[in-house]
C-alpha positions in Angstrom: -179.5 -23.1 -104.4 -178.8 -25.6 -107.1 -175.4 -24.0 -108.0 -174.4 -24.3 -104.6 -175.5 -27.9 -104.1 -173.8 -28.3 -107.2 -170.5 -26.8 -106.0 -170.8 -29.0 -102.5 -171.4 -32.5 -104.7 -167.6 -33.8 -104.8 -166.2 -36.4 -107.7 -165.8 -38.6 -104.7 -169.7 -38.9 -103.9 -170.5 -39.6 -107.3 -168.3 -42.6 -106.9 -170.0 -43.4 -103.6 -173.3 -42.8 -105.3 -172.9 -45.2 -108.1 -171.6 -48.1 -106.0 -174.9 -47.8 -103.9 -176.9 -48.0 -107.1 -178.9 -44.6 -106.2 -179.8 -41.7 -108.2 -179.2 -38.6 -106.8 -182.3 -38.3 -106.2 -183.1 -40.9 -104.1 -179.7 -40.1 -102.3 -181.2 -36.4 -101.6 -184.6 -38.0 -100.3 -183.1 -40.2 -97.6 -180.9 -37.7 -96.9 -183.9 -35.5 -96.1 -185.5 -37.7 -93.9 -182.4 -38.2 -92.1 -181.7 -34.7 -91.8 -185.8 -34.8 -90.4 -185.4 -37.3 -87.7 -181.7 -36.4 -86.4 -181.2 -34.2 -83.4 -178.3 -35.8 -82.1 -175.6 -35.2 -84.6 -173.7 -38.2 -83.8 -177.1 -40.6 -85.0 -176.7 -39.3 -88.3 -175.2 -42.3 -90.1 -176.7 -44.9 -87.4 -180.2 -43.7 -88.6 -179.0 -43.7 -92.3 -177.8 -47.2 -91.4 -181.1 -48.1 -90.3 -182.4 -46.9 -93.4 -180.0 -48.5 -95.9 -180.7 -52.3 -94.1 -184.3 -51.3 -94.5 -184.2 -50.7 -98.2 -182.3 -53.6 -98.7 -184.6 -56.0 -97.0 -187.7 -54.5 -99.0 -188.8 -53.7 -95.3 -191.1 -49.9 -95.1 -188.9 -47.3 -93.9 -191.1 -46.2 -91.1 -190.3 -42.7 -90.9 -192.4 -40.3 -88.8 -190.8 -37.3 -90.6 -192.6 -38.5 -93.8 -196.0 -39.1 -91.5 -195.6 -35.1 -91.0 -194.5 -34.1 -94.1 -197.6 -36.2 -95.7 -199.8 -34.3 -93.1 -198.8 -30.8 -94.9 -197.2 -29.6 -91.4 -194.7 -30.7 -88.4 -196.8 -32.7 -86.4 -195.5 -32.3 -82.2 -195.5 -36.2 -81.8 -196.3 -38.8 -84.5 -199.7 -41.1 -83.0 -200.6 -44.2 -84.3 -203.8 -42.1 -85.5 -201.7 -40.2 -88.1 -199.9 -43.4 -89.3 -203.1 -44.3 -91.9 -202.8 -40.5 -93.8 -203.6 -41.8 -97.5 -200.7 -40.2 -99.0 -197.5 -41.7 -101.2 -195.1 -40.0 -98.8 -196.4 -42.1 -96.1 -193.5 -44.6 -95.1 -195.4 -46.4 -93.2 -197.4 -47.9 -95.8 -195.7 -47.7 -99.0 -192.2 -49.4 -98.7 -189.2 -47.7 -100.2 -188.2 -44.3 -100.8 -191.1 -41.7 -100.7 -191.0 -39.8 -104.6 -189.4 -36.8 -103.6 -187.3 -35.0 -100.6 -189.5 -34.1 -97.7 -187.0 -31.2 -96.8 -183.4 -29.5 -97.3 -181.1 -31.9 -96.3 -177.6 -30.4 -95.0 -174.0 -31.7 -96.4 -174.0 -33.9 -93.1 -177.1 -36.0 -93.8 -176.0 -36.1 -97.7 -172.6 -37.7 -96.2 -174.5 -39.6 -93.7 -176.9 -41.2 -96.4 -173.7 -41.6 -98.3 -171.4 -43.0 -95.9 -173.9 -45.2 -93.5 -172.6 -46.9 -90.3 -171.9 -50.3 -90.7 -174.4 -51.9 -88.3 -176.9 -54.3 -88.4 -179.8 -51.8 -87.1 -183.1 -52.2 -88.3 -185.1 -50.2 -85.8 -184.7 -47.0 -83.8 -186.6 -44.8 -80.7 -185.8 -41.4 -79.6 -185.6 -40.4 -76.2 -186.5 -37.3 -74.5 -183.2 -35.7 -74.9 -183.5 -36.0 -78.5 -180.7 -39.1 -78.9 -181.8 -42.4 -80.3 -181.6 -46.3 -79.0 -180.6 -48.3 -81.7 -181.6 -52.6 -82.0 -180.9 -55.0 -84.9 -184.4 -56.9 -83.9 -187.7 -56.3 -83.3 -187.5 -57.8 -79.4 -185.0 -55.4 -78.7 -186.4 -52.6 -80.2 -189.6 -53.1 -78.2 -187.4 -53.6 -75.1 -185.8 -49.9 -75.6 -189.3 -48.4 -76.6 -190.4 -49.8 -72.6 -187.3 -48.1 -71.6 -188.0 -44.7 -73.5 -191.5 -44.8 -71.8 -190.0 -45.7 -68.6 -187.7 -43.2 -68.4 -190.2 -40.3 -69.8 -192.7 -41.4 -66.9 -190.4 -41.1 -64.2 -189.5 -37.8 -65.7 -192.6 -36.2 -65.4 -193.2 -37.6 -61.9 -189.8 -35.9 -61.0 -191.5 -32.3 -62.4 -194.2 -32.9 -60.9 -194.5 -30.0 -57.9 -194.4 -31.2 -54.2 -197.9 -30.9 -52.6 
């Protein structure tokens, strides 16, 4: 596995690498949260943009992927509940980079952690269909959370059978 991650690291990301002042390991742990949180291919370097303006602000990175990985297992859904786990992989209260990789990341969350969007997102929700709402502030990001809810409510009334 290392010889083949080895054989996939190109001259040019080492460059990369070195102008965002990250070891590689640091590069592989975001890009394993990233590769966590995505389902949407195209969010890739969005989220890792996200990311990226979080580090550089000092701001936690939030990640629920880490919430599970702290846990020991894949949680279904992330609660508020499971946000206090005592453990230094816990994004949500330790700010910065967790101290290892929380799984394999794949060449395209390496690039994407690599190569982030240039955007001014700081906050992100995922919706039902596994795409993501992106906001550069906090009012906006609570606006698209109402929205996520919103739209997952009227989905279940829509399932629900006719009586």
């Amino acid at each position: 596995m290392t010889h083949q991650f080895a054989e996939q690291w190109g001259p040019e990301w080492q460059v990369r690498l070195d102008s965002l002042h990250f070891s590689r390991h640091e590069l592989v742990t975001l890009a394993s949260i990233i590769e966590a949180e995505v389902r949407y291919d195209p969010d890739r370097p969005f989220i890792s943009a996200v990311y990226h303006n979080r580090l550089r602000r000092g701001m936690r990175l939030e990640a629920d992927p880490t919430v599970s990985y702290a846990y020991g297992r894949r949680l279904k859904r992330v609660w508020e509940k499971n946000l206090a786990v005592r453990s230094s992989y816990n994004t949500y209260l330790h700010a910065g980079l967790p101290p290892g990789p929380i799984a394999q990341p794949g060449r395209a969350s390496l690039a994407a952690a690599l190569y982030p969007a240039d955007v001014p997102f700081l906050y992100f929700v995922a919706q039902s269909d596994g795409k993501h709402i992106f906001s550069a502030t906090y009012t906006e990001h609570l606006a698209a959370i109402r929205r996520v809810k919103e739209m997952r409510r009227a989905t279940r009334v829509s399932q629900r059978p006719a009586r």
